[in-house]
C-alpha positions in Angstrom: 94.4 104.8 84.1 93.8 107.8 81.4 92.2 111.1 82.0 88.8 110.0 81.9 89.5 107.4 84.5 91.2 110.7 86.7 88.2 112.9 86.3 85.9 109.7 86.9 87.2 108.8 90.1 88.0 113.1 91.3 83.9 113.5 90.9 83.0 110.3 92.7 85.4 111.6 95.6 82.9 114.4 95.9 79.9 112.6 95.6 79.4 108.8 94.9 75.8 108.6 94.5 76.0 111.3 91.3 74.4 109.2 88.7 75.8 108.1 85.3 74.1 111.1 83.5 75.2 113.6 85.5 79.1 112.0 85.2 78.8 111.6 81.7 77.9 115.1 81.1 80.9 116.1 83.9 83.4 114.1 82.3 82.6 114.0 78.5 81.8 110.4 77.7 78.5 108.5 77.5 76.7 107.5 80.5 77.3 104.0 79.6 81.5 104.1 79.4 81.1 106.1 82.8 79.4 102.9 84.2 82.0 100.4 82.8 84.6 102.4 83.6 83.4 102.4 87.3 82.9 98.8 87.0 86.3 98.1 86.4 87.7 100.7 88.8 85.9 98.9 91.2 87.3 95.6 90.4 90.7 96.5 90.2 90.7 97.8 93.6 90.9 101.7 92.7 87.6 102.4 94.1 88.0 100.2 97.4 84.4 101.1 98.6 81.8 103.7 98.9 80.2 105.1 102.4 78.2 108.1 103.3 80.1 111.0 105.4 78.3 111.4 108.8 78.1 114.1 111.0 79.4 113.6 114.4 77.6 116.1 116.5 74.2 114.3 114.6 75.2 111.2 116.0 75.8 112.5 119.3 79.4 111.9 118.5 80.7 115.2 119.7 83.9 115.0 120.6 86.6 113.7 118.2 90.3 112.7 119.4 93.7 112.3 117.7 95.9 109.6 119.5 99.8 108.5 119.8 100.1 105.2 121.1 103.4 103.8 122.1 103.5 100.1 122.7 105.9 98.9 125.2 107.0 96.1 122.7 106.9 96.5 118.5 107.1 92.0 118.0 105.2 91.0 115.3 102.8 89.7 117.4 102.0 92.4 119.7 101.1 95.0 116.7 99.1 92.7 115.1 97.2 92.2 118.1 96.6 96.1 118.5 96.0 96.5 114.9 93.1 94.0 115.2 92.0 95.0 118.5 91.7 98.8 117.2 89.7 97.3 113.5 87.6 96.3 115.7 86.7 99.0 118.1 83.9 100.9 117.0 85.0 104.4 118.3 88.3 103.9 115.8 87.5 106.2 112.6 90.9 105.4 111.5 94.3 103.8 112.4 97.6 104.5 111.3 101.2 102.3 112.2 103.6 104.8 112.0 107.2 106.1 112.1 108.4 108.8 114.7 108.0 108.6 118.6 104.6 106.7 118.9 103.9 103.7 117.0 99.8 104.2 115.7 98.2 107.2 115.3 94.5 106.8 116.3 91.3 109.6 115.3 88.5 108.5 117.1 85.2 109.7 118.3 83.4 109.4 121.2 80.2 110.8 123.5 82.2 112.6 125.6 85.2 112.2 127.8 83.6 109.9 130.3 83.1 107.9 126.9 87.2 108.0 126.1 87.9 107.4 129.8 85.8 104.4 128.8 87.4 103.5 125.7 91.4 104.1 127.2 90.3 101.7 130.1 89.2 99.2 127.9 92.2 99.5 124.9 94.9 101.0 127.0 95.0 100.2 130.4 93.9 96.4 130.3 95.9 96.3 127.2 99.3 95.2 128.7 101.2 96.1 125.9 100.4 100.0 125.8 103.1 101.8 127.5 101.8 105.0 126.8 99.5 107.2 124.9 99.1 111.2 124.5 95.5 113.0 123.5 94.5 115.4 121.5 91.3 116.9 121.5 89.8 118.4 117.8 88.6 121.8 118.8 87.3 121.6 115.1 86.3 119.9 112.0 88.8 122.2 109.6 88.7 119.6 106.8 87.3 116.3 106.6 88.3 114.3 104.0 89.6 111.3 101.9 90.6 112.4 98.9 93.2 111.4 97.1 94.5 114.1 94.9 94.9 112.9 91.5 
């Protein structure tokens, strides 16, 4: 990966729907090397895919959560089986197996907090292997971002 490649992929974090033009002139090569260059990012797995940012509050997704969950057991089994149950729970923005006191570290939205009553019924409580989770509540939206600083 060169400079171009760097400055490539630090616009596109910004915005991915800028067009070729517009990165060419950005970046200093020809619309055309900004597309093949893309391409290949893209192929090697740099660029591992491209979505649009929402707004929660739009959605009627106001109320965004950060949570520790501590599994009573850490057997291969029984974190693969959370890590799969959590991939597929919509509400799950993103899901992190971690060091420390808890073992995932969860940010998820929901409705409201009859909604995460909801959701810790469903993930928590009938999941036997949660021994215990703490909540915390996003007062606000500070930063919200992916980027990886290059």
């Amino acid at each position: 990966m060169d400079d171009f490649d760097r400055a490539i992929l630090s616009r596109m974090q910004l915005n991915s729907r800028v067009t070729a033009e517009t990165l060419s002139r950005e970046v200093g090569l020809s619309p055309a090397a900004c597309q093949k260059r893309l391409k290949r990012l893209r192929e090697r797995g740099v660029i591992e895919r491209e979505v649009a940012v929402l707004s929660p509050r739009a959605v009627d997704r106001g109320l965004t959560l950060i949570v520790a969950v501590t599994l009573e057991t850490e057997r291969p089994e029984a974190l693969d089986a959370f890590k799969q149950r959590m991939r597929a729970a919509p509400e799950v923005m993103q899901c992190y197996y971690v060091t420390g006191d808890a073992d995932f570290v969860l940010i998820l939205t929901t409705r409201d907090m009859a909604d995460y009553e909801a959701f810790t019924r469903r993930h928590f409580f009938a999941e036997s292997n949660v021994s215990r989770f703490n909540t915390q509540v996003v007062m606000d939206r500070t930063k919200v971002s992916l980027a990886v600083p290059l």
